[in-house]
N, C-alpha and C positions, 0 to 999 in steps of 0.2 A: 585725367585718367580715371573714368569710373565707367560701370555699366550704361550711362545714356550717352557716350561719347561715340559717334559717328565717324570723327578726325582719325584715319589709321594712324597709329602709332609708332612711329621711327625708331630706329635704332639708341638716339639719344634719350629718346623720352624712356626707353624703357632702362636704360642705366641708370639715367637721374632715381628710377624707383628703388633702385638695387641697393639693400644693404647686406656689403658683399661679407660674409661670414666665417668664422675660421673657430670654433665651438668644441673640437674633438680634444678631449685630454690629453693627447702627445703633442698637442699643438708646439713648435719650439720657435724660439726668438728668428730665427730666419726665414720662418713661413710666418711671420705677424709682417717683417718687413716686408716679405716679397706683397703679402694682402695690401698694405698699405701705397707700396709702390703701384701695382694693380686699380688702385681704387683712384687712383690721384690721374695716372695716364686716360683712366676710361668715364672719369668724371663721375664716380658711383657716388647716392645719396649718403653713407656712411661705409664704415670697417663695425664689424659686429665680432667683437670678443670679449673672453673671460675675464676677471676682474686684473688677475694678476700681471696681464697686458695694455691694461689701461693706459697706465704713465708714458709707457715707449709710442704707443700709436698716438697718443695726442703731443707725442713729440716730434714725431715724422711727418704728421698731420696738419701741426703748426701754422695759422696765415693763411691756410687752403680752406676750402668752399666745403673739402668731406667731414662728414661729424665721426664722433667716437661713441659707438653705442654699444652697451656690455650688458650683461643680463645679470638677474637679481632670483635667490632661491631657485638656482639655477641646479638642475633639470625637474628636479619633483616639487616644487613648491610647496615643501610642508616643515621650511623649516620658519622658526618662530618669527613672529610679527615683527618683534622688536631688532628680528636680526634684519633681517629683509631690510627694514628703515636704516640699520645703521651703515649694513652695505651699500645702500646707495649713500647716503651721505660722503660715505671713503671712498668710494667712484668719484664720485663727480668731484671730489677733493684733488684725485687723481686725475683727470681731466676728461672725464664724462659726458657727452651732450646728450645724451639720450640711451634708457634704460629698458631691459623687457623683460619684467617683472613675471614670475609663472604663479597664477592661483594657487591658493589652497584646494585640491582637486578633492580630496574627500570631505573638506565639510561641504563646498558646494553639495555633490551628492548624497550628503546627508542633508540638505537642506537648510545648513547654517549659514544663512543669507549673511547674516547681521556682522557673522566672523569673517567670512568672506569679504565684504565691503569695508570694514575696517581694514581689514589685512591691505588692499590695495591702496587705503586711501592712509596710510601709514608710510608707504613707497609715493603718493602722490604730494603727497603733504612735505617729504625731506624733498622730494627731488624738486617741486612748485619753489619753494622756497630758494633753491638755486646757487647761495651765496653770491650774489649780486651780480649775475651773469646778465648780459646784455640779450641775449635770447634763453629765455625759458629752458630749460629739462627738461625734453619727451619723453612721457613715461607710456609704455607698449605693456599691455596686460596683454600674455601667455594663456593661453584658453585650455588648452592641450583637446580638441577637436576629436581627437580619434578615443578619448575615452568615455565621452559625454554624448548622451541623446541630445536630439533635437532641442528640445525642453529645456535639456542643463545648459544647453551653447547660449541657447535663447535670454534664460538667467544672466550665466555670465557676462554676458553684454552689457543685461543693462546693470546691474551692478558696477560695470565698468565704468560704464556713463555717471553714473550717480556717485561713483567715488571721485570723478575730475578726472579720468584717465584722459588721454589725448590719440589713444591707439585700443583696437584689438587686434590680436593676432592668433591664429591658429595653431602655430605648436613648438615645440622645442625641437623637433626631430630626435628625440629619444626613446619616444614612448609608441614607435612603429606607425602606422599613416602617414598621412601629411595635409594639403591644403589641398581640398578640392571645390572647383568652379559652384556647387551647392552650396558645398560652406561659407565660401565669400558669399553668395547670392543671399542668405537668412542672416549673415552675422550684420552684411551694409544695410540689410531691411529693417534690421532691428536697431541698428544705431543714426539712422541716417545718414547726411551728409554732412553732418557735424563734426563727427572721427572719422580718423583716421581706420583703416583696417591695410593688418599686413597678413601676406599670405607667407606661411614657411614650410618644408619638409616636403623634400622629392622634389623638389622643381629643378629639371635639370635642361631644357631646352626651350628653344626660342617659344613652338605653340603654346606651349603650358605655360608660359610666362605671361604672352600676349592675351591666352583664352581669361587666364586668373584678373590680370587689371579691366579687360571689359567687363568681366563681371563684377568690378567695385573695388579691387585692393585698390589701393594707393603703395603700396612699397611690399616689395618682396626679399627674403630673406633668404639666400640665396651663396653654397661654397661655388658654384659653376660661372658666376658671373661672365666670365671672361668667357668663356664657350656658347655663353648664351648670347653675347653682343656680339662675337666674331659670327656666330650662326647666323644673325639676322641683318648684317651686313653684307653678308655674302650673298644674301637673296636680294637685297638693292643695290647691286652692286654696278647699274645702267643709272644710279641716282646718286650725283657728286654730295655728299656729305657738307655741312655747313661750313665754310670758311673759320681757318684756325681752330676748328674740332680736334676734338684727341685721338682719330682712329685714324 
């Protein structure tokens, strides 16, 4: 799934991209199940929640193919370096496979490169490190897109690159915008096909899903999952689905 891909893209491929999200602070123990149940039926690449949902989702998760991905200086990224590392370390202690980390957005704009790339490679360095996990910890740098020029996105990137990230991603969905087909099209030109990039905020139906991965995400973050794969089932709906699929 990138921008030079020709192969239209099915229903399944764009779930496998989906890391289906559930981020808002009232979040309660029964919408992380119901998320998890959701993810597991529709074969979604992860469940993307808060830290203190960690434990139960990689417990319903257990043996299955979906990861548990949670965020770190989660939404303004400007909390301290050393905390950032230690939250993830007690994620993935709690059964974490993958993290998305948000920049320090002001010293980026102030031009503090050097704190910036530290900061992430502080969150890449506990998460790489893994505690003897058989697949690595994906760490997703938060860019946050709608507050940064061209130039700062541009930075962030490669920063990202240069600390070991394994992902960019566009935004938290807090800080108003979201991911647009531009953004992915300068963040994949500037990291190549090396990372990962994920696209987040506002994506609520099937085109904008489909428009974002031709344009180079690889995974989308995303509360609508399920609206979004019934939507574009319903359009192939003269095209029998692969044998023992989940839909």
């Amino acid at each position: 799934m990138n921008g030079n891909s020709r192969t239209p893209l099915s229903p399944e491929d764009v779930a496998a991209a989906i890391d289906h999200t559930a981020l808002k602070p009232a979040t309660t123990e029964a919408e992380i199940r119901q998320l998890c149940s959701e993810a597991l039926h529709y074969k979604f690449a992860s469940v993307c929640v808060n830290p203190t949902w960690v434990a139960l989702a990689a417990e319903l998760l257990a043996d299955s193919p979906v990861r548990v991905c949670t965020v770190i200086g989660f939404p303004l990224g400007a909390t301290l370096s050393a905390v950032k590392a230690f939250e993830t370390g007690a994620t993935i202690a709690a059964g974490a496979q993958e993290v998305d980390m948000v920049i320090n957005i002001g010293r980026l704009k102030d031009a503090q490169y050097d704190a910036v790339r530290d900061d992430i490679r502080g969150v890449v360095n506990a998460a790489h490190s893994g505690g003897g996990r058989s697949r690595p910890v994906v760490v997703k740098v938060i860019i946050e897109t709608a507050l940064l020029t061209d130039f700062e996105k541009r930075m962030a990137c490669i920063l990202a690159a240069e600390a070991g990230a394994d992902f960019v991603k566009t935004s938290t969905g807090f800080s108003g915008g979201g991911a647009t087909v531009e953004d992915i099209r300068l963040m994949r030109q500037v990291v190549g096909p090396q990372m990962g990039v994920k696209a987040s905020g506002g994506i609520r139906n099937g085109a904008s899903s489909l428009a974002l991965l031709e344009a180079g995400a690889t995974r989308l973050g995303v509360s609508a999952g399920v609206t979004i794969v019934q939507e574009l089932i319903g359009k192939q709906t003269s095209q029998p689905m692969a044998a023992g699929g989940a839909y």
